[in-house]
C-alpha positions as CSV (number, residue, x, y, z in Angstrom):
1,X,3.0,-17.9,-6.4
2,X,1.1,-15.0,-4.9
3,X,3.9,-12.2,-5.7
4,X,7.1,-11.2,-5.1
5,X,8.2,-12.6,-1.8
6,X,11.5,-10.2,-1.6
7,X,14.0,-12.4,0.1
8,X,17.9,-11.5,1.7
9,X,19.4,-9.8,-1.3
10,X,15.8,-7.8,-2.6
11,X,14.8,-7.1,0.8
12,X,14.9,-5.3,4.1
13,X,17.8,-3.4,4.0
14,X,18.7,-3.8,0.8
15,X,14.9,-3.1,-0.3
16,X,14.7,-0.2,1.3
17,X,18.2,1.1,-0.2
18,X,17.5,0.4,-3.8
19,X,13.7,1.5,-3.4
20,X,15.2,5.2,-2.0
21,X,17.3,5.2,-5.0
22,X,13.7,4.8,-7.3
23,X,12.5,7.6,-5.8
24,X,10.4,5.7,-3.1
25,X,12.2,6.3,-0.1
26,X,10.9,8.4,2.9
27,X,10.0,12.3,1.5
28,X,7.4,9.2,-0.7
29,X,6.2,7.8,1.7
30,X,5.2,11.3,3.3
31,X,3.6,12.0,0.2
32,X,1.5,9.4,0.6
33,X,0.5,9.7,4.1
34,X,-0.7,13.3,3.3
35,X,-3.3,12.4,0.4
36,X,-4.3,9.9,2.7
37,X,-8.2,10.7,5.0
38,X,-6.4,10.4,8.6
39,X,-7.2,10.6,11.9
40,X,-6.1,10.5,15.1
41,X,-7.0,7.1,17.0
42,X,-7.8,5.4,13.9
43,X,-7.0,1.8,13.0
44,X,-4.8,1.3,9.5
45,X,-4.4,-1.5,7.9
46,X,-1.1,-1.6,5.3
47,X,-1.4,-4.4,2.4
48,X,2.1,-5.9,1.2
49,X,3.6,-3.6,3.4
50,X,7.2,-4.4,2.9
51,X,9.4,-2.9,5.5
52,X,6.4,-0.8,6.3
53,X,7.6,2.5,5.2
54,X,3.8,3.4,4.9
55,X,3.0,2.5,8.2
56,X,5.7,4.5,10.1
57,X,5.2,7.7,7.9
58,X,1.2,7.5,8.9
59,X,1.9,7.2,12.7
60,X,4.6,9.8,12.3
61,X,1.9,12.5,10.5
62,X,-0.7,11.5,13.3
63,X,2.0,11.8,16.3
64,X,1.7,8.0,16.9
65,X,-1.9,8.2,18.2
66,X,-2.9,5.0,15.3
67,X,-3.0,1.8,15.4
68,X,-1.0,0.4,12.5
69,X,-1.2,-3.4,10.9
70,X,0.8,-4.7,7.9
71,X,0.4,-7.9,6.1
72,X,3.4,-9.3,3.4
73,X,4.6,-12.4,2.1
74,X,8.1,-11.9,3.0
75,X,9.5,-12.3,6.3
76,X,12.7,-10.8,5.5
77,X,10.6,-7.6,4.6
78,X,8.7,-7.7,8.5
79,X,12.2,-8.9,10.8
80,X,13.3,-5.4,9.0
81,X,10.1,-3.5,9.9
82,X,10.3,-4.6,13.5
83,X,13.9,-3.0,13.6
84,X,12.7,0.1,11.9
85,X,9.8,0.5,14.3
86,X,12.0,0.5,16.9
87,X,14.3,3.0,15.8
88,X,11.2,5.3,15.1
89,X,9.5,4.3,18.5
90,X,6.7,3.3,16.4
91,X,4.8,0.6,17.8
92,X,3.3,-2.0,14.5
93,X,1.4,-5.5,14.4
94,X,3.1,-7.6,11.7
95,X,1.6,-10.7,9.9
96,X,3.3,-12.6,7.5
97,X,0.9,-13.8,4.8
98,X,-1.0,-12.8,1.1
99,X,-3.3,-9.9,1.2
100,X,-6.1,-12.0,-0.3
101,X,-6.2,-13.8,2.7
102,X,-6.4,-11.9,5.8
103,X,-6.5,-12.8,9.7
104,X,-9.0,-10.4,10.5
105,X,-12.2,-9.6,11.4
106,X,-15.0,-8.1,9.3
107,X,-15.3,-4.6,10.2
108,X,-12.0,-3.9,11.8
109,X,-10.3,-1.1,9.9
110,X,-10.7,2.5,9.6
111,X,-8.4,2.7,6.6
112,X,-7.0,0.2,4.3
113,X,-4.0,1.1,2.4
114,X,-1.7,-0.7,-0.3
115,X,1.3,1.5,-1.8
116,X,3.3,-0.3,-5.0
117,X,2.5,-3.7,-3.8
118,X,-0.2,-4.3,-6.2
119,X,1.6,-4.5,-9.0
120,X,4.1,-7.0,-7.3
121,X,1.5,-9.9,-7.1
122,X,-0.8,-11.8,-9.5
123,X,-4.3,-10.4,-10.9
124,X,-5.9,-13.2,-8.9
125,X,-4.8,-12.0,-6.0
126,X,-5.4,-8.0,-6.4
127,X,-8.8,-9.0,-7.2
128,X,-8.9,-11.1,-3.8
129,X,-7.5,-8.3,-2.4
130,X,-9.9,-6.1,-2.9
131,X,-12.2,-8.2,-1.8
132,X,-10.7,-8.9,1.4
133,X,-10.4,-4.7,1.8
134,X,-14.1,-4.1,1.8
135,X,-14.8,-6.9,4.5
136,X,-12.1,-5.9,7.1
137,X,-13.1,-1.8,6.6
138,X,-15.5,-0.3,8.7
139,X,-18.8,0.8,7.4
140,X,-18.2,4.0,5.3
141,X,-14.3,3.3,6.0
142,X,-11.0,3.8,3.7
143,X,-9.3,2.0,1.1
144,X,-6.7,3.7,-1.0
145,X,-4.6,1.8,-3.7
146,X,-1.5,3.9,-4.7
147,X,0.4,2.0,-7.4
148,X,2.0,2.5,-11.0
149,X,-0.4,4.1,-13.3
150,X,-0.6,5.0,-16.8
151,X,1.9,8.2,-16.7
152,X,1.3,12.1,-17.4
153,X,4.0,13.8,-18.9
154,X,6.8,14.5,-16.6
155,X,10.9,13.9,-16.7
156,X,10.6,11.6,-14.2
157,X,8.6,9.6,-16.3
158,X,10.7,9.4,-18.8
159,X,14.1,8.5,-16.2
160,X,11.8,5.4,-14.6
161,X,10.6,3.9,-18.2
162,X,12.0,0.7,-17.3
163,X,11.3,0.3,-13.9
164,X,7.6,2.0,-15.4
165,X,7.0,-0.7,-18.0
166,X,8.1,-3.9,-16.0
167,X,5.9,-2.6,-13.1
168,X,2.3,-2.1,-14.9
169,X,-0.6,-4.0,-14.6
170,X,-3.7,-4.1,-16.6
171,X,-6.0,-3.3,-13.7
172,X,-3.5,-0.2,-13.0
173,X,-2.7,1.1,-17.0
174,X,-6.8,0.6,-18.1
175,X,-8.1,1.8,-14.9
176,X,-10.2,-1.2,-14.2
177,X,-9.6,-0.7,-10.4
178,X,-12.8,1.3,-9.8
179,X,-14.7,-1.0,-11.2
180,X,-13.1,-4.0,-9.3
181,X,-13.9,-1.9,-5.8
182,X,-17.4,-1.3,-7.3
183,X,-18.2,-4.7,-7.5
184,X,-16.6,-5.0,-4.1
185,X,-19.0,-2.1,-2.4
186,X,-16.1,0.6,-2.7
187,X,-17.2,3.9,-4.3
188,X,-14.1,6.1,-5.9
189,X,-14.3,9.3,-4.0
190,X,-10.5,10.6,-5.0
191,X,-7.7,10.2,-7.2
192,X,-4.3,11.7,-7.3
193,X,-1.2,11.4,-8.6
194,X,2.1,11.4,-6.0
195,X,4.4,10.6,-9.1
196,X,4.0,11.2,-13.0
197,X,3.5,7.2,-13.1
198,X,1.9,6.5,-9.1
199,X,-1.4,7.2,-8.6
200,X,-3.7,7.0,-5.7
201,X,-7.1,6.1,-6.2
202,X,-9.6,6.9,-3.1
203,X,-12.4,4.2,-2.7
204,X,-14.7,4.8,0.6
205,X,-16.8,1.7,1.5
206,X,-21.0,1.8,1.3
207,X,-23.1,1.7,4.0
């Protein structure tokens, strides 16, 4: 198993109502787009990107003018992001498959991006991942992993305990992901958190 492939009662619709009631609907996902280094004309590449909320909050922010790719397992997860890029006249490439294993060139992306995905697969394949990032980026390009950290105080910590706990990797709650990137030729630059318990690290990759 490579993660969580969300299928017709977890996903598209129904993923994207349950998520909103988490606290990860669309005022999120505009969170995340602004902590993110954008810029017009770029090309972004969205790891596990579900029903690509990301995506479609990054094209919005840079009035379209981006070139936006997604990857997931599920393919109930993209047949709903195709209907919600229409709606938002937001044009996305879609590719079912794990994000340890990617159909792309070295070098193709400006900005690699992964939001709460992470911590929906195995180890193995975050470290594959990672891997995977650093060849498709550019030279001196992106990648940001926002995903459940260990929290700071805050009430909303304390309301998503559950959700918190069964969510949490040992990469994420040890901070071992800097040093995964590093082996990987992706220097931490950033980190911030969105939520009391989502953080998003910053790597940029070496010359």
């Amino acid at each position: 198993m490579k993660g969580n492939n969300f299928g017709w009662l977890f996903g598209g619709k129904h993923y994207d109502f349950f998520a909103t009631i988490l606290g990860f609907g669309m005022p999120y996902y505009n969170q995340v787009a602004e902590v993110l280094p954008l810029e017009t004309g770029m090309s972004v590449l969205d790891l596990g990107c579900g029903t690509e909320s990301v995506g479609i909050a990054i094209s919005r922010h840079l009035a379209k003018d981006v070139d936006i790719h997604g990857v997931d397992l599920s393919g109930t997860q993209l047949d709903y992001a195709i209907i919600k890029g229409l709606r938002s006249g937001v044009s996305l490439n879609l590719y079912r498959g794990s994000m340890d294993l990617l159909p792309f060139s070295d070098g193709s992306f400006d900005l690699v991006v992964t939001s709460v995905a992470f911590c929906e697969t195995t180890s193995e394949v975050r470290k594959g991942a990672i891997m995977e990032a650093s060849r498709v980026l550019k030279d001196k390009g992106f990648f940001a992993i926002v995903d459940c950290a260990k929290p700071i105080l805050g009430m909303d910590t304390v309301m998503m305990l559950p959700f918190f706990m069964f969510k949490e990797t040992a990469e994420s709650w040890n901070n071992h992901y800097p040093d995964i990137c590093l082996e990987n030729n992706l220097i931490l630059e950033n980190e911030i958190y969105i939520k009391s318990y989502v953080k998003c690290q910053l790597f940029r990759k070496a010359d």
